[in-house]
MARLO-771481 format. One record per residue: residue number from 1; x, y, z of N, C-alpha, C in turn. Coordinates in Angstrom, 1 decimal. Example, Ala and Ser with C-alpha at 12.3 -4.5 7.8 and 13.67 -1.06 7.14 Angstrom:
2
[1,[13.2,-5.7,7.8],[12.3,-4.5,7.8],[13.2,-3.3,7.8]],
[2,[12.8,-2.2,7.1],[13.7,-1.1,7.1],[12.9,0.0,7.9]],
% end
This chain:
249
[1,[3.1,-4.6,-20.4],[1.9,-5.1,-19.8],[0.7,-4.6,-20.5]],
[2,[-0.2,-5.7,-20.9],[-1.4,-5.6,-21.6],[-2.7,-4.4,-20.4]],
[3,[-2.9,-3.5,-21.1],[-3.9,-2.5,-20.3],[-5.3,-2.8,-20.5]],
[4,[-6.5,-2.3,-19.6],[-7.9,-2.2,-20.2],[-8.0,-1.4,-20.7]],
[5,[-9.1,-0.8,-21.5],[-9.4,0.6,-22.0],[-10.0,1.1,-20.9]],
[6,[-9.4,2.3,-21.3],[-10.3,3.5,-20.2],[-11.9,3.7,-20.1]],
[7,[-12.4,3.3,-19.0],[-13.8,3.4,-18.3],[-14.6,4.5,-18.8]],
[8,[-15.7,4.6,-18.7],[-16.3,5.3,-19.0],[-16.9,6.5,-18.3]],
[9,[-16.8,7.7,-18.2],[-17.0,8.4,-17.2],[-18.4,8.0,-16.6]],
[10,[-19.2,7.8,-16.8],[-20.4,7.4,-16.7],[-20.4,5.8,-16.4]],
[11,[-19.6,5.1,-16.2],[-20.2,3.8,-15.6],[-19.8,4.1,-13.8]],
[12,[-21.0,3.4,-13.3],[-21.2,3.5,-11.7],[-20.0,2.6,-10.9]],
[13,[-19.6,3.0,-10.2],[-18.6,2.3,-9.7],[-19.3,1.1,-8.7]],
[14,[-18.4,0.1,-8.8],[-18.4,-1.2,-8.1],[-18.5,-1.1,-6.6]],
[15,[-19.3,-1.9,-5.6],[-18.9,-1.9,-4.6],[-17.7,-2.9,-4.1]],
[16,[-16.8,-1.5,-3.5],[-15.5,-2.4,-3.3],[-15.5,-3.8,-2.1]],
[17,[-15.2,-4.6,-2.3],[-15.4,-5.7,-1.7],[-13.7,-5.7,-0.7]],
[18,[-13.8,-6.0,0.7],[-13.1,-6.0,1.7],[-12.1,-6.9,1.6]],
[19,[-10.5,-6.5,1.3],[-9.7,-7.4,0.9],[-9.0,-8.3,2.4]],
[20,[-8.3,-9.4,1.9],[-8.7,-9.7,3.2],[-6.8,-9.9,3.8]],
[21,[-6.9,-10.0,5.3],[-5.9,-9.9,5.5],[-4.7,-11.2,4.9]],
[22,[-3.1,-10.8,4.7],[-2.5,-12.0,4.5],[-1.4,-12.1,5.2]],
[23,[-1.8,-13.6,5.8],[-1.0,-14.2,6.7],[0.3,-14.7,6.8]],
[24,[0.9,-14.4,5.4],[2.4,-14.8,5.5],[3.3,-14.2,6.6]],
[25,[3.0,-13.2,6.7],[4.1,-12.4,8.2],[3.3,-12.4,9.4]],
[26,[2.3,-13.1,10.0],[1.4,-13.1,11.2],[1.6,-13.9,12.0]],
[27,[1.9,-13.9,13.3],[2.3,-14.7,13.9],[0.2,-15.0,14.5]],
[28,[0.3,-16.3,14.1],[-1.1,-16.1,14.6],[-1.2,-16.8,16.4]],
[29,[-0.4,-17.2,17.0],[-0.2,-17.4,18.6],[-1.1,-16.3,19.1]],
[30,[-0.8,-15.0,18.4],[-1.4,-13.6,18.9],[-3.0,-13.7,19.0]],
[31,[-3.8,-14.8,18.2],[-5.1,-14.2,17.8],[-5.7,-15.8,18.0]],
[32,[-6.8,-15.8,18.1],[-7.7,-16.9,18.2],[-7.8,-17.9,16.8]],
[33,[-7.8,-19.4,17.4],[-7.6,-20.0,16.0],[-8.5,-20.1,14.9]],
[34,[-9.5,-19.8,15.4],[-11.1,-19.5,14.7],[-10.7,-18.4,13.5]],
[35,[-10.2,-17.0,14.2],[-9.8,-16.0,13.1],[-8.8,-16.1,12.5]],
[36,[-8.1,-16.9,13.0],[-6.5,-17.3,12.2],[-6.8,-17.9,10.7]],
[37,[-7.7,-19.1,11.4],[-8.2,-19.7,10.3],[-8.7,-19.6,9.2]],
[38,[-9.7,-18.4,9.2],[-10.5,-17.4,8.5],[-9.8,-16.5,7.7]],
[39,[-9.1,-16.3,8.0],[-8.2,-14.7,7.5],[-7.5,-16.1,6.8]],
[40,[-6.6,-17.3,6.8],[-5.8,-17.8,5.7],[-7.0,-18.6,4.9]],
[41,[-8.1,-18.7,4.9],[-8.8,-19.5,3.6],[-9.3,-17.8,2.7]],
[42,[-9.6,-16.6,3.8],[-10.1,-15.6,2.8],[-8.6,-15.3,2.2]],
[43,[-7.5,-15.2,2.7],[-6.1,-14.7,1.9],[-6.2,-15.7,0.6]],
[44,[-6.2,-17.2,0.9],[-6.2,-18.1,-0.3],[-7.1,-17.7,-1.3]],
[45,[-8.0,-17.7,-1.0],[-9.3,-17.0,-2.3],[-8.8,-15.8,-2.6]],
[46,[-8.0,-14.7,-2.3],[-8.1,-14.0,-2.7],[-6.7,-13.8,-3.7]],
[47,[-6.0,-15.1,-3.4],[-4.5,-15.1,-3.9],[-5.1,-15.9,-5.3]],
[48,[-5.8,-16.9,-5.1],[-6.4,-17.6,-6.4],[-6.8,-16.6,-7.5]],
[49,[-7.7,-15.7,-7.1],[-8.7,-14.8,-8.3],[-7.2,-13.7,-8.5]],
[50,[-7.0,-13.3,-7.6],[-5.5,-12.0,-8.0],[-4.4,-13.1,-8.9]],
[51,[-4.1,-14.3,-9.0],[-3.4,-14.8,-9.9],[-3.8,-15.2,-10.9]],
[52,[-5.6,-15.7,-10.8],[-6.3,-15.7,-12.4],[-6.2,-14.6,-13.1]],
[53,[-6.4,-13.1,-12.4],[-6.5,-11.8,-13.0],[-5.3,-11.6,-13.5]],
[54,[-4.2,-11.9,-13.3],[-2.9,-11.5,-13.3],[-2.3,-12.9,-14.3]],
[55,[-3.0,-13.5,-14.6],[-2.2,-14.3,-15.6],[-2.3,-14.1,-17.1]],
[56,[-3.4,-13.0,-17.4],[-3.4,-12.6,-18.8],[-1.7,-11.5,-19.1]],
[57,[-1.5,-11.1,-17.8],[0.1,-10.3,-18.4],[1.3,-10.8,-17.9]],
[58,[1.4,-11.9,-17.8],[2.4,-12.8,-17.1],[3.8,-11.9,-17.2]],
[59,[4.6,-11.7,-16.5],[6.0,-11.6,-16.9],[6.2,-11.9,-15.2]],
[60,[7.7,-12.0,-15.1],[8.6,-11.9,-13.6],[8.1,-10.5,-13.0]],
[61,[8.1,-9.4,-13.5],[7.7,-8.3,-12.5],[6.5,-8.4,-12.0]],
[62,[5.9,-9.1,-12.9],[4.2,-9.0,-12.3],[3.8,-10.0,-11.3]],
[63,[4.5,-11.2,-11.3],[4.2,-12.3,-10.2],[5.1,-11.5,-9.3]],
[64,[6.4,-11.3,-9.3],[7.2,-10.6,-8.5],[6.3,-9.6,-7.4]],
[65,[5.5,-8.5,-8.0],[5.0,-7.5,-7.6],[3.3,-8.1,-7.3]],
[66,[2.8,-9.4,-7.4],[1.4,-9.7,-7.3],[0.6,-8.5,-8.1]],
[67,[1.2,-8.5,-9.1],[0.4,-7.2,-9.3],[-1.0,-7.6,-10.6]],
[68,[-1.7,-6.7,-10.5],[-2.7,-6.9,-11.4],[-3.2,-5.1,-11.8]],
[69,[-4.3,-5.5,-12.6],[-4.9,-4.1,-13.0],[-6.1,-3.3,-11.8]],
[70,[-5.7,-2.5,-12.2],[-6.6,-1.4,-11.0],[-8.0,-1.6,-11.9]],
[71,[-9.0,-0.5,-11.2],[-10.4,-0.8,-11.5],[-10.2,0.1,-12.6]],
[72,[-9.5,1.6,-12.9],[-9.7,2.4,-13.4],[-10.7,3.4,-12.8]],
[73,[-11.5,3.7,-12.2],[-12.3,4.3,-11.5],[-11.5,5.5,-10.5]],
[74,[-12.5,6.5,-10.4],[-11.5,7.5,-9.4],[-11.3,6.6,-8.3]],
[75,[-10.2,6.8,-7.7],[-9.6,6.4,-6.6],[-10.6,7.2,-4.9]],
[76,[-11.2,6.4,-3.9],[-12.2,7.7,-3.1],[-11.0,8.8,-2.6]],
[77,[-11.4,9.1,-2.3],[-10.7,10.9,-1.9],[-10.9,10.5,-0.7]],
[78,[-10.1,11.6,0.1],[-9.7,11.8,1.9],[-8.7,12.8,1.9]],
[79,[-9.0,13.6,2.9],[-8.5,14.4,3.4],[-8.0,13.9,5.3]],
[80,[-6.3,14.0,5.3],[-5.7,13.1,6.7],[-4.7,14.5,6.8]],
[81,[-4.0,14.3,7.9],[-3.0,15.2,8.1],[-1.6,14.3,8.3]],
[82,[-0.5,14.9,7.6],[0.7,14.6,7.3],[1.7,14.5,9.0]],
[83,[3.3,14.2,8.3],[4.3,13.9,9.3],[4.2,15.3,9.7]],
[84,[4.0,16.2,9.1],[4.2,17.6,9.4],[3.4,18.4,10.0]],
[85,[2.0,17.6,10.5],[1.1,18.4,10.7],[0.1,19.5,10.0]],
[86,[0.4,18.9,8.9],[-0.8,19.5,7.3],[-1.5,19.1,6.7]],
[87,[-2.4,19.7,6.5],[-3.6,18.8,5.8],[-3.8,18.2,4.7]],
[88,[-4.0,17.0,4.3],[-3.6,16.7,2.6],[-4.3,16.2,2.1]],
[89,[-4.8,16.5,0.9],[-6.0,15.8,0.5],[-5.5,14.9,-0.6]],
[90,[-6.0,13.9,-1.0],[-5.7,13.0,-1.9],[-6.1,13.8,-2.9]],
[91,[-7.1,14.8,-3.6],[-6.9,15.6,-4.8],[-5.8,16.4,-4.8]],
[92,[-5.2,16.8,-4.4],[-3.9,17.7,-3.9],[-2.8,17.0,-5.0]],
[93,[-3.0,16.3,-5.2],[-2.3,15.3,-6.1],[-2.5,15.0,-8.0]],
[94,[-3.4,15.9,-8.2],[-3.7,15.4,-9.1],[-2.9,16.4,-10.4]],
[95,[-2.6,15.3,-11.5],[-1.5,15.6,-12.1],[-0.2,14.9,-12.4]],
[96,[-0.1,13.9,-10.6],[1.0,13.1,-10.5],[0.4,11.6,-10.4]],
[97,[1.3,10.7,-10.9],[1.2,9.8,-10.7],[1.2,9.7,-9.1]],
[98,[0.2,8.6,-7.9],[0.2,8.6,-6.8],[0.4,7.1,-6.3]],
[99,[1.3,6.6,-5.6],[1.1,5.2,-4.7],[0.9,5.5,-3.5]],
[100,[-0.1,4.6,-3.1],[-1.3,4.9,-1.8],[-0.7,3.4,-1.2]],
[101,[0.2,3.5,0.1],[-0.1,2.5,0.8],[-0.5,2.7,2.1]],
[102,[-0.8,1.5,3.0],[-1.4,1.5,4.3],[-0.4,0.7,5.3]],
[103,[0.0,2.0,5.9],[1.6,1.3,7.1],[0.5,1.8,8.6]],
[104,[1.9,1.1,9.6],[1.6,0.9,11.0],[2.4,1.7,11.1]],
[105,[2.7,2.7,12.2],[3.2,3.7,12.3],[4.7,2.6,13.2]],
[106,[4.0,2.1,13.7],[5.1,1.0,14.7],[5.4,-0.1,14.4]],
[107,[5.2,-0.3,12.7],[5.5,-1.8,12.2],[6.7,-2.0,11.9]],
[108,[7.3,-3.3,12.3],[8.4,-3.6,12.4],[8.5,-4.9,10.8]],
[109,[7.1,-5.1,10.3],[7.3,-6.4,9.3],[7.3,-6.2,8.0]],
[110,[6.2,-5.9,7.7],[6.4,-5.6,6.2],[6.3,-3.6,5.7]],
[111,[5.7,-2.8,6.7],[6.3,-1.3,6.2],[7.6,-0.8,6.2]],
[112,[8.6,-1.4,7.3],[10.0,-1.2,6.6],[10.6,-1.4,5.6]],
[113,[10.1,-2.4,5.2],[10.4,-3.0,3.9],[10.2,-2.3,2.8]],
[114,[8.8,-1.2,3.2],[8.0,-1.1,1.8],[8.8,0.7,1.9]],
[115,[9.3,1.1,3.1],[10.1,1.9,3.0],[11.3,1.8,2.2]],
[116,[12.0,1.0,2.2],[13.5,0.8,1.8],[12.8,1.0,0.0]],
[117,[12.0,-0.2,0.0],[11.4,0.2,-1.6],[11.2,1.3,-2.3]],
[118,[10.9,2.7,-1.6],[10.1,3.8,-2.2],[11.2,4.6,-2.2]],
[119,[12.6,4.5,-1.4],[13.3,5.1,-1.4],[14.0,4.8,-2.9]],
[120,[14.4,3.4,-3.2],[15.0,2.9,-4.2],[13.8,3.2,-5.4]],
[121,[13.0,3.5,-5.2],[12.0,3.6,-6.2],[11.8,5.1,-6.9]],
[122,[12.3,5.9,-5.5],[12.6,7.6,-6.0],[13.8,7.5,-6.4]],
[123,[15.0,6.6,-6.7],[16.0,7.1,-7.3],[15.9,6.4,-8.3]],
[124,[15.2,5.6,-8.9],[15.1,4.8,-10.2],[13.9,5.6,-11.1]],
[125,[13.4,6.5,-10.4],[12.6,7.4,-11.1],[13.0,8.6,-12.0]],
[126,[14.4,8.7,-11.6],[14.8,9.8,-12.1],[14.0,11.0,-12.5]],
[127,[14.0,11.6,-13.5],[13.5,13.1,-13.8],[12.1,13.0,-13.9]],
[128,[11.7,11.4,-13.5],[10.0,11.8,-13.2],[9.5,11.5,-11.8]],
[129,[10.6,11.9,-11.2],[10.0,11.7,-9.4],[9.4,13.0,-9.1]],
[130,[9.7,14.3,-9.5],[8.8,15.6,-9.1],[7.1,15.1,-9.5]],
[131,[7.2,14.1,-10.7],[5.8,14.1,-11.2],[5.0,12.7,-10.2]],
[132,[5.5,12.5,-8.8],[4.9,11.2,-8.3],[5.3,11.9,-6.6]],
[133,[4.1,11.0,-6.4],[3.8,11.0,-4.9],[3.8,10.0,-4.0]],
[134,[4.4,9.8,-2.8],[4.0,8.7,-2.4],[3.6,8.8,-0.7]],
[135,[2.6,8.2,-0.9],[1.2,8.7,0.5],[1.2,7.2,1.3]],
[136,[1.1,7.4,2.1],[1.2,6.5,3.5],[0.2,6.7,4.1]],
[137,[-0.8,5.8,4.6],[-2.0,6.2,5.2],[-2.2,5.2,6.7]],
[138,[-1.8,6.0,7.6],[-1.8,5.3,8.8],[-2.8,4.1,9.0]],
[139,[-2.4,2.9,9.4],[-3.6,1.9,9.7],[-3.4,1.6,11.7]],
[140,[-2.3,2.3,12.6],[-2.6,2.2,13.8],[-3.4,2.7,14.2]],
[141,[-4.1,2.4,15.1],[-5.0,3.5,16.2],[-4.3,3.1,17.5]],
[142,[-3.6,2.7,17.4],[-2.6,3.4,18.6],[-1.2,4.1,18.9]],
[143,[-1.4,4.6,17.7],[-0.7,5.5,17.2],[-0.5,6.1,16.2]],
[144,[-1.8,7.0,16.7],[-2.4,8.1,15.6],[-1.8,9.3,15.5]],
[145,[-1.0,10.1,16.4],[-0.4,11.4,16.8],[0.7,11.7,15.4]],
[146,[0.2,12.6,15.0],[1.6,13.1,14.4],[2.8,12.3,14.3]],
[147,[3.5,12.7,15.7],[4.6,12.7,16.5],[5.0,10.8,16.0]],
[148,[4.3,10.1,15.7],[4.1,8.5,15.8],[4.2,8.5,14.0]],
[149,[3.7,9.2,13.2],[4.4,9.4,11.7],[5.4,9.9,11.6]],
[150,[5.6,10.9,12.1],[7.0,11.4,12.0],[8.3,10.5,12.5]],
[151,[8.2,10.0,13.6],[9.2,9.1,13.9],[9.3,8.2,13.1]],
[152,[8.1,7.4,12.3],[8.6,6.2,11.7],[8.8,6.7,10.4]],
[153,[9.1,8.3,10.0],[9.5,8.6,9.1],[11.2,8.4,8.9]],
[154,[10.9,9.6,10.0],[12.7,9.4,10.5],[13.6,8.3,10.6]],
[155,[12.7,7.1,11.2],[13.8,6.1,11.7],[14.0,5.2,10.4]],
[156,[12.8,5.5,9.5],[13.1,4.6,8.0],[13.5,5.4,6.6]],
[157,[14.2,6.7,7.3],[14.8,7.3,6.0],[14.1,8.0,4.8]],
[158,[12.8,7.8,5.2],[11.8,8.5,4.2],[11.8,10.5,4.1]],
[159,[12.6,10.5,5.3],[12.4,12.4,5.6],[13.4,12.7,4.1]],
[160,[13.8,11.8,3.4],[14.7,11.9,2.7],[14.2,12.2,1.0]],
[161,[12.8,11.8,1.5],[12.0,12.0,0.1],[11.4,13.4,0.1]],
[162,[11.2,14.6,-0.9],[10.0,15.7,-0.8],[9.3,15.1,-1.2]],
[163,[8.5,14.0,-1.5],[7.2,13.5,-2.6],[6.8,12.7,-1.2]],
[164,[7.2,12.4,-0.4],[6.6,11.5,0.6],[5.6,11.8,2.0]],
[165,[4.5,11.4,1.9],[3.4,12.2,3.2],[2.5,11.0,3.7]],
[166,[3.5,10.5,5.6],[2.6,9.8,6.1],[1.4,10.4,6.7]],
[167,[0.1,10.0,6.2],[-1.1,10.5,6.9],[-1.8,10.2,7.9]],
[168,[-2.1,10.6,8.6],[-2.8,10.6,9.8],[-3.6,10.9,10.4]],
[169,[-4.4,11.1,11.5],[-5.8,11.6,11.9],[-6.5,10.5,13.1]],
[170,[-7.8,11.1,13.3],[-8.4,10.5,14.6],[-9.1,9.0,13.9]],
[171,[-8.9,8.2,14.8],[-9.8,6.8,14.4],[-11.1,7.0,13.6]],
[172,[-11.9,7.4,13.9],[-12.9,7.4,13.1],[-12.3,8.0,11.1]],
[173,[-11.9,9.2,11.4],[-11.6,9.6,9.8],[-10.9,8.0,9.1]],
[174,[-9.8,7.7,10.0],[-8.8,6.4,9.4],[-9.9,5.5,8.8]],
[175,[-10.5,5.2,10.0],[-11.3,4.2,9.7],[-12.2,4.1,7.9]],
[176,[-12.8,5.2,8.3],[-13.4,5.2,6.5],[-12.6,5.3,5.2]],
[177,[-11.7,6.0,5.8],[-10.2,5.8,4.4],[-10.2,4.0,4.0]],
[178,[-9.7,3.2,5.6],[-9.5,2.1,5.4],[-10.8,0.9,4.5]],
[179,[-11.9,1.6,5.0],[-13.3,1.2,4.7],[-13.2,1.4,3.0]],
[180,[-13.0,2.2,2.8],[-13.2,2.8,0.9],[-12.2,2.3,0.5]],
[181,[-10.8,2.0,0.7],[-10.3,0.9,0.1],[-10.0,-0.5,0.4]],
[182,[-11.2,-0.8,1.0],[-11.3,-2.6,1.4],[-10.1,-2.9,2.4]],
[183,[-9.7,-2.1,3.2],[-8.8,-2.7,3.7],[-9.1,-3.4,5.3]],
[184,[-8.5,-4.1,6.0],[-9.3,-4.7,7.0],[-7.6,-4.1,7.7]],
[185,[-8.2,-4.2,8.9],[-7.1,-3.9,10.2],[-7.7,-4.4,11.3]],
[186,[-6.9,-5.0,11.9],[-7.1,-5.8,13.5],[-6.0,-5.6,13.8]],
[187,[-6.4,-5.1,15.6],[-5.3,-5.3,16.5],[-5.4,-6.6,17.7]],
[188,[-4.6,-7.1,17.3],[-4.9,-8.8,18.2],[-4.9,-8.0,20.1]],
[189,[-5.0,-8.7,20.6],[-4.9,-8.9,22.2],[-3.8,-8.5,22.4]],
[190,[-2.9,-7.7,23.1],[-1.6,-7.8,23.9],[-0.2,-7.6,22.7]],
[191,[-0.7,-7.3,21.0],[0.2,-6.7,19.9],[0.7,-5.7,20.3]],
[192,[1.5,-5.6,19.6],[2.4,-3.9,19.9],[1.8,-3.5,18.5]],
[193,[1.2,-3.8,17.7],[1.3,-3.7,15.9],[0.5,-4.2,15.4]],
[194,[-0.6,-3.7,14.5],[-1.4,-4.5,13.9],[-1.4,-5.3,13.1]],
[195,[-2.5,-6.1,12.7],[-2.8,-7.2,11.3],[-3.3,-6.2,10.2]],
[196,[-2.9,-6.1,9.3],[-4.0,-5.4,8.4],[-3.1,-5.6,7.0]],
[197,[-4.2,-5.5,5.8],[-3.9,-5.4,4.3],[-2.9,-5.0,4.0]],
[198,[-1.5,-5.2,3.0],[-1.0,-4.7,2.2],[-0.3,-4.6,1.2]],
[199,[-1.7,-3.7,0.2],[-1.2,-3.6,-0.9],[-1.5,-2.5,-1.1]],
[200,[-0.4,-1.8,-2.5],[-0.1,-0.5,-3.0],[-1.1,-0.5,-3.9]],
[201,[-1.6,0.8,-4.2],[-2.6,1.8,-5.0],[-1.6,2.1,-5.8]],
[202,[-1.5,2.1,-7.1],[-1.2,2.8,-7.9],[-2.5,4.0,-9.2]],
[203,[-2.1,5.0,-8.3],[-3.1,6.0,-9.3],[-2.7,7.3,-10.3]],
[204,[-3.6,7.2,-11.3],[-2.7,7.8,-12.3],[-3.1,9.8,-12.1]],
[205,[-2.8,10.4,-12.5],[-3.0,11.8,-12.7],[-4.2,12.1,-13.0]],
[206,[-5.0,11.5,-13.0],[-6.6,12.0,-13.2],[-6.9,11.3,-11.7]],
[207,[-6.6,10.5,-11.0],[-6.6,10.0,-9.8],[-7.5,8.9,-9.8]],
[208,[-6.9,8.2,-10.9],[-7.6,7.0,-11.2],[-7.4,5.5,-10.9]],
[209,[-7.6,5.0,-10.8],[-7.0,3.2,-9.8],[-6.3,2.5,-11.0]],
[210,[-4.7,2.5,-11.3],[-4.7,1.8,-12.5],[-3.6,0.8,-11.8]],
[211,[-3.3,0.1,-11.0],[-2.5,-1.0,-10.8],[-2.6,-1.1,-8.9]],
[212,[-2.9,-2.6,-8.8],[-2.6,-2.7,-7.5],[-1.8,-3.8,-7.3]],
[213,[-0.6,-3.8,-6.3],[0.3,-4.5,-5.8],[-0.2,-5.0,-4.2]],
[214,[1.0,-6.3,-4.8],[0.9,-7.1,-3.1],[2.1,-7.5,-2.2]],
[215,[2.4,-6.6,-1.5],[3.6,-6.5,-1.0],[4.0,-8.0,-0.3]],
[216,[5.5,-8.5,-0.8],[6.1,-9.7,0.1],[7.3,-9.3,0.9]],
[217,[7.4,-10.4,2.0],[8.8,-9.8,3.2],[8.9,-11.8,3.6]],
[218,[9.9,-11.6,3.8],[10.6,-12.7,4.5],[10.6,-11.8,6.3]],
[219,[10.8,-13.6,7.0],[10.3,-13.0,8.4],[12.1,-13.5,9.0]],
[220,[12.7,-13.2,9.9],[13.8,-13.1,10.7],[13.4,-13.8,12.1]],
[221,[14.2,-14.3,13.2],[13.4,-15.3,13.8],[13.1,-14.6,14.6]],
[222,[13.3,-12.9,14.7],[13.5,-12.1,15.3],[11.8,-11.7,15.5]],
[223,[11.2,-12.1,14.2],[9.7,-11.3,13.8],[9.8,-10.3,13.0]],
[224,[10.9,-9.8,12.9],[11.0,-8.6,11.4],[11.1,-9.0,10.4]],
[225,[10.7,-8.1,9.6],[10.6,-8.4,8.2],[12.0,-7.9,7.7]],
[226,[11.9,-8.6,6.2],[13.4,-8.4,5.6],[13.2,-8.6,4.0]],
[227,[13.8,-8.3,2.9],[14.0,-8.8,1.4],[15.5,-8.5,1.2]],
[228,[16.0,-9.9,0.9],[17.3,-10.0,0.2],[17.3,-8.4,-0.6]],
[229,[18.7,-8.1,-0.2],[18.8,-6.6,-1.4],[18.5,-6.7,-2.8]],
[230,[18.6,-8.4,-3.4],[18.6,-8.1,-4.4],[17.1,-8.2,-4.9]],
[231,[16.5,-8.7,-4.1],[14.6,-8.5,-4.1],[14.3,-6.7,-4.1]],
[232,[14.7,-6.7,-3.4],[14.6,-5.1,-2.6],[15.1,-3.8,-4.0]],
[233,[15.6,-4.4,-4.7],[16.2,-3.3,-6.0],[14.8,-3.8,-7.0]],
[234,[15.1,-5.0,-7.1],[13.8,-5.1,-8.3],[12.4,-4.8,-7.8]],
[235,[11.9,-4.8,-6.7],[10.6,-3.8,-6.4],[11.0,-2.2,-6.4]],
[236,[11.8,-2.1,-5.9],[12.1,-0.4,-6.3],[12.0,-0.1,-8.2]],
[237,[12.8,-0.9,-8.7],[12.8,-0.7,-10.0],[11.4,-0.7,-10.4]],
[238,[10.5,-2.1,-10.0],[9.0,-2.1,-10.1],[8.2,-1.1,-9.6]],
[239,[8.1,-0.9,-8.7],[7.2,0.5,-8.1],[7.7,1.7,-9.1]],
[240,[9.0,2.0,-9.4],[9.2,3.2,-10.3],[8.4,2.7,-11.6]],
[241,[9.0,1.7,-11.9],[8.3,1.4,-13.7],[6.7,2.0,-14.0]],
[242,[5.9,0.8,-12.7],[4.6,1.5,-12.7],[4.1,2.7,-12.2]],
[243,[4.8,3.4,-11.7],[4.4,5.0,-11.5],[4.6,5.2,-12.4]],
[244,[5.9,5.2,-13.2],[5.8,6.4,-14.8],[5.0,5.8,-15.8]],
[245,[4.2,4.5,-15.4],[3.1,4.3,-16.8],[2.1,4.5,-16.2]],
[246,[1.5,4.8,-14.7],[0.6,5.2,-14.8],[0.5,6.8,-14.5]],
[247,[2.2,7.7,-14.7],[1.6,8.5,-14.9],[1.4,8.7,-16.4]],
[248,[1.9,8.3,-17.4],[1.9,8.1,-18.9],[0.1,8.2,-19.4]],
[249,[-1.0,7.5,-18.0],[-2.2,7.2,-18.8],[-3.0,8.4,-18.7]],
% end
């Protein structure tokens, strides 16, 4: 995959512009049709320009993974508290390659999914998984407690990673994490689970933004999310590939 050159320390960074939510797993019965409507013409625009950006490096992984190039710019910093009840700051990290995603502590659609990935992604990493991290940054507010990361650690097999820290904290902190990387979150009326953005940060060891992903799930009539196993190996392989090139930069 064709790279940009490295930024310049001195150029001012971009105002990040609010990515918008995508509706392929939303049951929108939940939400008014006014915003239903809204959230699928901003998802479309936003699928158009992310596939213009993304068609200078064409291959199957990269449509596979929606993936495109990061800004290169520090990544903003936050300091949240872990499954464990510790404080972590996104500089804490630096050195390692980092993937930054944004889960529901009670999502049943697409963060299980993105679980099952990270696990297959730490064992396709081999001897460079001590050099990567993978951070989870709560997007419930209603279920913000520790206790509410930790179980959806547990129940999705991630207690199984050392490199793995879901983060957490009071609505207001979340909120501005979510805010600095464009991410939107709604909780409809009468959900158990929110709407909100997701895609993966990939940042390199200087804690720089060098690849962003768009996570996909098939829905079950059930409302869970799912990927054929054999989907589910090739984004593990993908998530590992691009951690070790961006920790390489």
């Amino acid at each position: 995959m064709s790279t940009a050159a490295e930024p310049s320390t001195t150029q001012e960074r971009p105002q990040r512009q609010a990515q918008p939510l995508l509706p392929r797993w939303v049951s929108f019965g939940v939400m008014p049709f006014a915003l239903a409507a809204a959230i699928s013409m901003a998802a479309s625009a936003y699928l158009y320009v992310h596939a213009r950006n993304a068609a200078a490096v064409p291959s199957p992984m990269v449509q596979l993974m929606g993936l495109s190039d990061g800004s290169g710019h520090p990544a903003p910093g936050f300091t949240l508290t872990d499954q464990h009840g510790r404080p972590v700051s996104l500089s804490s990290f630096r050195g390692k390659a980092v993937l930054v995603a944004f889960m529901d502590s009670r999502c049943t659609q697409v963060c299980p999914v993105l679980a099952q990935e990270f696990l297959l992604a730490q064992h396709d990493l081999g001897r460079a998984a001590p050099h990567v991290a993978f951070v989870g940054v709560n997007v419930d507010p209603m279920g913000e407690s520790v206790a509410a990361v930790e179980h959806f650690t547990q129940l999705h097999g991630l207690s199984r990673l050392p490199n793995w820290y879901f983060l957490t904290g009071p609505t207001a902190a979340l909120k501005a994490v979510w805010s600095a990387y464009g991410i939107q979150v709604f909780l409809p009326k009468g959900a158990t689970q929110t709407v909100h953005a997701d895609y993966l940060y990939f940042l390199g060891p200087h804690g720089r933004e060098r690849y962003i992903a768009s996570p996909q799930v098939d829905q079950r009539k059930n409302g869970t999310g799912y990927l054929p196993q054999s989907d589910l190996n090739k984004w593990g392989r993908g998530i590992a590939t691009y951690l070790r090139r961006s920790l390489a930069k």
